[in-house]
N, C-alpha and C positions, 0 to 999 in steps of 0.2 A: 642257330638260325638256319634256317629253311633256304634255300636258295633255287630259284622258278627254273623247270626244266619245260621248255619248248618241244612237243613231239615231232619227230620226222619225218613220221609215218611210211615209216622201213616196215617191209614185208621178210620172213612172216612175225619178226618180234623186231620192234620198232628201237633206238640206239640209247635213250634212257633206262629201257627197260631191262636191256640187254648187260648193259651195263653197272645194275640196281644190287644190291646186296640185300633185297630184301624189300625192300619202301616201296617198287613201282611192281608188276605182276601181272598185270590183267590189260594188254591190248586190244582194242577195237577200234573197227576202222570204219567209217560213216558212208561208203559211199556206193554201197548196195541198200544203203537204209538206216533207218534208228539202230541205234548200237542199243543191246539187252539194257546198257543204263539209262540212254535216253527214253526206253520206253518205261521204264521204273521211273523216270519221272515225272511224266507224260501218266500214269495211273496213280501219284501221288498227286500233283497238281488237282486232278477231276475231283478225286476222293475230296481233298482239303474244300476245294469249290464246293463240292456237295455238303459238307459238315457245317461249311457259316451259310449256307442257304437252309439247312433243317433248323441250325439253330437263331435263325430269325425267324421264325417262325413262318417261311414263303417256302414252297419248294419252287420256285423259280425266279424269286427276286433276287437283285445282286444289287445294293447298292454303288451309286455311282460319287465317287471321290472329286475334288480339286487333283490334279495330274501335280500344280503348280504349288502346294503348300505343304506344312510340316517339316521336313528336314531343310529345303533351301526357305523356307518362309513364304509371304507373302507382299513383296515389295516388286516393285514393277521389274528390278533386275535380275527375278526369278528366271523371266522369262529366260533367260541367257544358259540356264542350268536346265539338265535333263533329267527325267529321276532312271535310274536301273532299274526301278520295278514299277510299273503302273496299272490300275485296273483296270479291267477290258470293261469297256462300255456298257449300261444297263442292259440294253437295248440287245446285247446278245448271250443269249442263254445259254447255261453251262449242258453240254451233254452229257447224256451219261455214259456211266462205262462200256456198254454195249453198243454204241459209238464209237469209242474208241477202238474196243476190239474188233469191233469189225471192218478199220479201214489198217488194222495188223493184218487180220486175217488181208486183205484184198493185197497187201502190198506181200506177203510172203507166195501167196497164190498168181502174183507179177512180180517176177526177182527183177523185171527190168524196170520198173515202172516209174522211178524214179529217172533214171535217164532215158526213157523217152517222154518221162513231161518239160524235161529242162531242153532236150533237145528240140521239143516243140516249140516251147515259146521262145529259142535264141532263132529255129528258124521264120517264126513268122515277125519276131523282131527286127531280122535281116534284110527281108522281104520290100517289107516298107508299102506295103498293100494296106494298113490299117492304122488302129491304134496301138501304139508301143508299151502301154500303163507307164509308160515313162519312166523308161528304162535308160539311164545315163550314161551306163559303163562302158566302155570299150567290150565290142561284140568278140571278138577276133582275143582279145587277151582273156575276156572270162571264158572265153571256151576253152583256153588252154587252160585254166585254175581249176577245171572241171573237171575236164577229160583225160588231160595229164598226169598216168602215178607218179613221176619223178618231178612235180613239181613240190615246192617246199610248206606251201598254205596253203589252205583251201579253202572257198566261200564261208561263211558263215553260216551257221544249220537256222539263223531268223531267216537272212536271204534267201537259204535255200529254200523251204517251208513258204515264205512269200512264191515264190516263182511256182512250187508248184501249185498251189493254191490259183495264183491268175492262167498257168497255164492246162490247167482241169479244165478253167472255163474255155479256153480257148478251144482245147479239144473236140468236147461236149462227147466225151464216151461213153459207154457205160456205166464205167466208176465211178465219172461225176454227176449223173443223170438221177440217183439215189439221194434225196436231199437229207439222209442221216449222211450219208459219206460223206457231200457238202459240208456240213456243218464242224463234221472232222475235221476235215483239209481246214477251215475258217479257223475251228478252237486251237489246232495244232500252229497255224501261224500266230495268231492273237499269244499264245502262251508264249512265241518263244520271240517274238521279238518284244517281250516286256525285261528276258535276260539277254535283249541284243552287245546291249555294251560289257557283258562281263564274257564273253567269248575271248579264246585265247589268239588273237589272231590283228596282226599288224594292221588292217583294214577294217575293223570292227566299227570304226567309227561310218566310213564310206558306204559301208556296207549297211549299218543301221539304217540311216539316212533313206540305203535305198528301196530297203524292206517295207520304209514309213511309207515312200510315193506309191512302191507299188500292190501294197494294203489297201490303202488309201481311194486310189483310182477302182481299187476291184469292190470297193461298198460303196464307191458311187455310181458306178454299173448297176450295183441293184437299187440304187435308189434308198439306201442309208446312207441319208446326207449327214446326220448328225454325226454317226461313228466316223464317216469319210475325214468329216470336219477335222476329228477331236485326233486322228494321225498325222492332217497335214500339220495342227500346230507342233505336235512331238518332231517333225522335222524340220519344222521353223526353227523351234529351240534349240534343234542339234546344229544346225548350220550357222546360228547366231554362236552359239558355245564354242564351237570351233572354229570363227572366226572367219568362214569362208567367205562373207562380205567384205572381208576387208587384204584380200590377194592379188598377188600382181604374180605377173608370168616373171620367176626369178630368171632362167635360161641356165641355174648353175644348180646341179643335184646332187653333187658331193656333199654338200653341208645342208642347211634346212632353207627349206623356200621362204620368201622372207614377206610380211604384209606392208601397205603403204607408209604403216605407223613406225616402222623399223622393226616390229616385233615379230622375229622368227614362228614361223608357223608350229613348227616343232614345240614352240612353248605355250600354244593355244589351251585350255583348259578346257577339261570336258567331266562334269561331274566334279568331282573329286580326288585329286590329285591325279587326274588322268592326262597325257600329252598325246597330241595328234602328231605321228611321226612324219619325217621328213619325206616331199613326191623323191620318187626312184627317179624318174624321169620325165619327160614330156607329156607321155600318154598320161602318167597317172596325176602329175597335175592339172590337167584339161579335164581329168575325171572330175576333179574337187570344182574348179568352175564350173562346169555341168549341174553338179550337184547342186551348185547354188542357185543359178539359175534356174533349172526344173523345179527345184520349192518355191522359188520367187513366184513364177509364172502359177503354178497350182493355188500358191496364200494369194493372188491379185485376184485370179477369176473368180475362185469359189468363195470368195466374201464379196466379191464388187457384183456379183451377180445377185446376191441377194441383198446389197446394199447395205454391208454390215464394214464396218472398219477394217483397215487392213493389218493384220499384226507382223508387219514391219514398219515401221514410222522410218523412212529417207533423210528424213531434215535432220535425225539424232544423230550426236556422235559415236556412239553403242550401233546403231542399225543402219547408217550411212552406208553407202553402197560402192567401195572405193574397187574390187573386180572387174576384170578388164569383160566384155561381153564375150561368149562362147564362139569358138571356131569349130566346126565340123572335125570329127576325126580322119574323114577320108582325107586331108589337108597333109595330115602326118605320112600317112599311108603313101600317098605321092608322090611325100618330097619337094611338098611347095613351100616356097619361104614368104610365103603371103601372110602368116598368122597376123592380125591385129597387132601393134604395139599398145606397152601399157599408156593410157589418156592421163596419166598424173594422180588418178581418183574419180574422187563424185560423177562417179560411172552415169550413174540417174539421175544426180542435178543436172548436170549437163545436156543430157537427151533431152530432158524436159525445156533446159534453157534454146534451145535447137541452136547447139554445138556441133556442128558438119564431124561424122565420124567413117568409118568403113565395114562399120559392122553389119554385113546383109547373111552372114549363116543363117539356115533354117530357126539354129536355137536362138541366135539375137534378136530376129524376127516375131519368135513366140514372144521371148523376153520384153519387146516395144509394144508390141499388141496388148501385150498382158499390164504391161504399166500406165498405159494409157485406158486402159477400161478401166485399172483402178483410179486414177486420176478423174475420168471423165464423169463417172457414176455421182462423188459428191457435189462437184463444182457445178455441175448446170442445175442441181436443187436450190444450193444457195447463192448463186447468180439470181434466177429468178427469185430466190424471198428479198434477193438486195440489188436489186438492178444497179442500184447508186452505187456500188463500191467498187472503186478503180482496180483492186488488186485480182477481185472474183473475174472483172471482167477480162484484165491481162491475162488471166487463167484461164478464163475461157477461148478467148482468141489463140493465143499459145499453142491448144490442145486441140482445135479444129486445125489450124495449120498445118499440127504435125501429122496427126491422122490422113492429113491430104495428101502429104509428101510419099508418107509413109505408101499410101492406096497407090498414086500414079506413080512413084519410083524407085520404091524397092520390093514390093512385093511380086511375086514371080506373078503371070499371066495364067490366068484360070483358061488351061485349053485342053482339048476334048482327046489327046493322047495317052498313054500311060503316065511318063513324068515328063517335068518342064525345068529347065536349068532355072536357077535365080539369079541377077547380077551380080553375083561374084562365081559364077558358072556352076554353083553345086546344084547336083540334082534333088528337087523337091517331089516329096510324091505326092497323087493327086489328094490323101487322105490331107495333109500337110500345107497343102493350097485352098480344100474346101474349110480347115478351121480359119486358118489365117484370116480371108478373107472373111470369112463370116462373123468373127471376132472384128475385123477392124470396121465392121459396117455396123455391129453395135454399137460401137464407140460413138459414129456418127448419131444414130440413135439415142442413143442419153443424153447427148451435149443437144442435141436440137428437139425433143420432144417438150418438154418444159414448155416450148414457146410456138408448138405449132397450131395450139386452135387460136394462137391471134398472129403470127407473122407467118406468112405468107410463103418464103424463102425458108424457113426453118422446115414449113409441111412437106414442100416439095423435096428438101435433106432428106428427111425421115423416109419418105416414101419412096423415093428413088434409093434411097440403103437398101432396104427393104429387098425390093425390085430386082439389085443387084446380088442378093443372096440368093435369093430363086434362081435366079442365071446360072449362077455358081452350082448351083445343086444341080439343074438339069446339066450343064456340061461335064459334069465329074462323074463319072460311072461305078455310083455306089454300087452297083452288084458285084462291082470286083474286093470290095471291101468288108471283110468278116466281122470288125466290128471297129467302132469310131471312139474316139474321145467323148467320154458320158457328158461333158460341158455343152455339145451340141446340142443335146437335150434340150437343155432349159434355155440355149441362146435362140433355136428356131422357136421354141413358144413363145418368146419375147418378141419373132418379128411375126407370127402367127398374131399378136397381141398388136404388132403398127398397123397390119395390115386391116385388122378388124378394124382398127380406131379409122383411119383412113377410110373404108367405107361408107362407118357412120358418119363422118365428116366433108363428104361429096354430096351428099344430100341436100348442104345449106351450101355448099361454094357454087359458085360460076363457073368455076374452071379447076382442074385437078391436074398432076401430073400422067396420074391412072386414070383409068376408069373402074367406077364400084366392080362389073364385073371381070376385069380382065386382074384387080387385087383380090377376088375370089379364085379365083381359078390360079393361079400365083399361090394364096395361101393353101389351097389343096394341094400344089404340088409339093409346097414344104412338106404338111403332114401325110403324104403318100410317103416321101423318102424317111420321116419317122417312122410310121407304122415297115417300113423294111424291115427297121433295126430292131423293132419292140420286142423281136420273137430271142433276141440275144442280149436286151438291156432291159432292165425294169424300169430304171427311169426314164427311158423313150417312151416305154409302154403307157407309165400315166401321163407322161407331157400330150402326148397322142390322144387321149381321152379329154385333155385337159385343153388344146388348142381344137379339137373338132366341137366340142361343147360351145368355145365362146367363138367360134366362125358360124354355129350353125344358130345362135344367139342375135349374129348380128343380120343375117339373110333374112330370118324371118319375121 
């Protein structure tokens, strides 16, 4: 019998090998670049793509699979299971070899290149000027799994491969400006986070997870919602398999962190006889709530926004939400003993029930914003087809309420400095205050459009949201911002869309909150702070096309 030997990654012959009578031989070390066998597999992978694209007779179609069926089945608690190997989406095409050789060729012609894209995006994730692609991890400890030889692990080559993939774009240099090398940096990530979880490496799980968000965020940057889509659910499913819904801060890291249910996290199941090992300590389990939360928030918006179900169901026993809400790292860092205490469980029946809690971190913040757009989106549809139903109504009053609270008392103040503290004194930055707030002013907007071409109070909700959004964007000083969260996108054409109704709808009132022209010039100023971003997102670019169309629809 075989028994697994863990590399060290001792220089210049690593302690297995050194050790080996034979069996181990050939070191290589990852972190100047793909080792000679990573890229042997990386030219086997293309070729193999290339031979079921000939022999289906397309040279460019790829069929697109169930992610969710054949080896774990098809039953609803699929979902819970993740596969190790998934297809890369129709929707993006295999390149060819000469693709690939030529972003060898680029990285051997940059021996650095790899650590100045990772060094880019940990600094402008540090920075706190933009958007993060929703980056979870503790900054300050993956720098050291990176940069440090004598550390014992090292990131995962999915994660890596993600990171430099979002941070090409972030850069915008010559490397990445070649839309075949594009496409590289794309198929090189897509390939290897489909063997995210068979990486040899104690974090493999965490780290999958966070290869999926930040995949995920960089193809809805360009406006492939479907591919965006089909990765946040692969890290829906990983956070549900692993159980991180159902965590409480243990305080003890000798043994395993333990979840609400009694059941040691250590014993979580992931795939197939796989276990999610126990946090080391503090940081790393605030990592695993992180992780929960940032999928939570990404599966609310990007289905509530287009009005599609959310695939976590709250009320289940399976996707219950019993994780206590996210504390900031800087908490740790300075030694405050403020952290949140565990609430007993039902983290999000409770929010919803408006159970007084302490949670105002930036990421608890996202996380209430995000649960309430997805709360808000169904319930004001079928309110209005049942006005008569006591329970739709409780729900709707519940969720206007809390959105209220939420606006006037915990969300930090939209002010025209660099950043502004939130009531629990952390600094929020101003990228981080213009979602928020524009997020919770949708909310308002979905729960009260239904009802504003007949009440009165609901128009004037809608259109003062509205109103309040614009303010928010002219006070925040996008030109210091490289680029934003792709979800603004589609949330400013949405009030790009109140505000047009609003004008046609002043034409027959007496009276308006606005005026036709002063919600014109309002809506221009939205789509000016779009058209900034269009030139670094694709999907700003069409939303921009898309809200000047139907503003310029309604003027004339």
């Amino acid at each position: 019998m075989f028994q697994l030997q863990r590399c060290d990654a001792q220089k210049p012959v690593c302690g297995p090998c050194s050790r080996s009578t034979g069996a181990f031989a050939d070191c290589e070390y990852t972190e100047h670049g793909l080792t000679r066998t990573q890229q042997l597999e990386d030219q086997i992978a293309v070729l193999e793509a290339r031979i079921e694209d000939l022999q289906s007779g397309s040279p460019n179609s790829m069929t697109l699979r169930n992610p969710y069926t054949g080896h774990f089945g098809q039953s609803p608690q699929s979902l819970q299971r993740i596969r190790q190997s998934r297809p890369i989406p129709a929707t993006t095409q295999t390149p060819n070899i000469d693709i690939i050789q030529s972003a060898r060729l680029l990285e051997e012609s940059h021996p650095d290149l790899h650590h100045r894209l990772i060094q880019s995006f940990l600094t402008h994730a540090s920075q706190q000027t933009g958007f993060n692609f929703g980056f979870f991890l503790d900054i300050k400890r993956f720098s050291q799994t990176v940069f440090n030889d004598h550390v014992a692990e090292r990131p995962t080559q999915a994660l890596l491969n993600a990171i430099y993939l979002v941070s090409s774009r972030l850069e915008g240099s010559s490397f990445a400006d070649s839309s075949e090398l594009r496409v590289a940096f794309v198929r090189r990530a897509l390939l290897n986070i489909s063997s995210g979880l068979q990486a040899n490496c104690s974090q493999k799980v965490l780290h999958t997870i966070q290869a999926e968000v930040l995949i995920a965020n960089y193809l809805f940057c360009n406006g492939r919602i479907m591919e965006g889509r089909y990765h946040v659910v692969a890290a829906v499913s990983l956070v549900l398999s692993a159980r991180l819904n159902k965590m409480t801060r243990s305080g003890n890291y000798s043994g395993f962190g333990h979840s609400s249910s009694g059941t040691s996290l250590g014993e979580s199941a992931i795939g197939t006889g796989e276990m999610l090992p126990m946090s080391r300590d503090a940081v790393e389990e605030e990592e695993r709530i992180h992780a929960f939360w940032t999928v939570l928030w990404l599966n609310n918006v990007w289905t509530a926004v287009d009005r599609l179900p959310s695939n976590i169901a709250y009320t289940t026993a399976n996707a219950g939400v019993d994780t206590p809400w996210p504390v900031d790292f800087s908490e740790y860092k300075e030694g405050s003993t403020s952290r949140e205490a565990d609430n007993g469980g039902n983290t999000v029946q409770k929010f919803l029930m408006n159970v007084p809690d302490a949670a105002t971190s930036v990421n608890a913040l996202y996380a209430k914003t995000g649960i309430l757009f997805e709360q808000a989106t169904p319930i004001a549809v079928q309110y209005r087809a049942d006005p008569h139903s006591e329970k739709l109504q409780r729900s709707f009053v519940a969720v206007d309420s809390l959105i209220q609270r939420l606006i006037q008392h915990q969300l930090p103040p939209i002010a025209s400095d660099t950043c502004t503290r939130s009531s629990s004194s952390l600094i929020v930055s101003p990228h981080d205050r213009l979602c928020l707030h524009t997020l919770a002013r949708i909310v308002v907007i979905r729960l009260h459009s239904p009802f504003a071409n007949q009440d009165m109070n609901s128009f004037a909700r809608v259109v003062n949201a509205a109103r309040e959004v614009a303010e928010a964007v002219r006070r925040v000083d996008i030109r210091e911002m490289p680029t934003v969260d792709p979800i603004l996108a589609m949330l400013w054409t949405e009030v790009c869309q109140t505000f047009v109704n609003g004008i046609r709808s002043t034409r027959g009132l007496p009276s308006s909150p606005l005026s036709a022209t002063r919600m014109r010039t309002m809506c221009e100023e939205i789509i000016g702070a779009m058209r900034h971003f269009a030139s670094v997102s694709s999907s700003m670019e069409k939303q921009v096309d898309i809200s000047h169309t139907m503003l310029q629809a309604a003027v004339t």
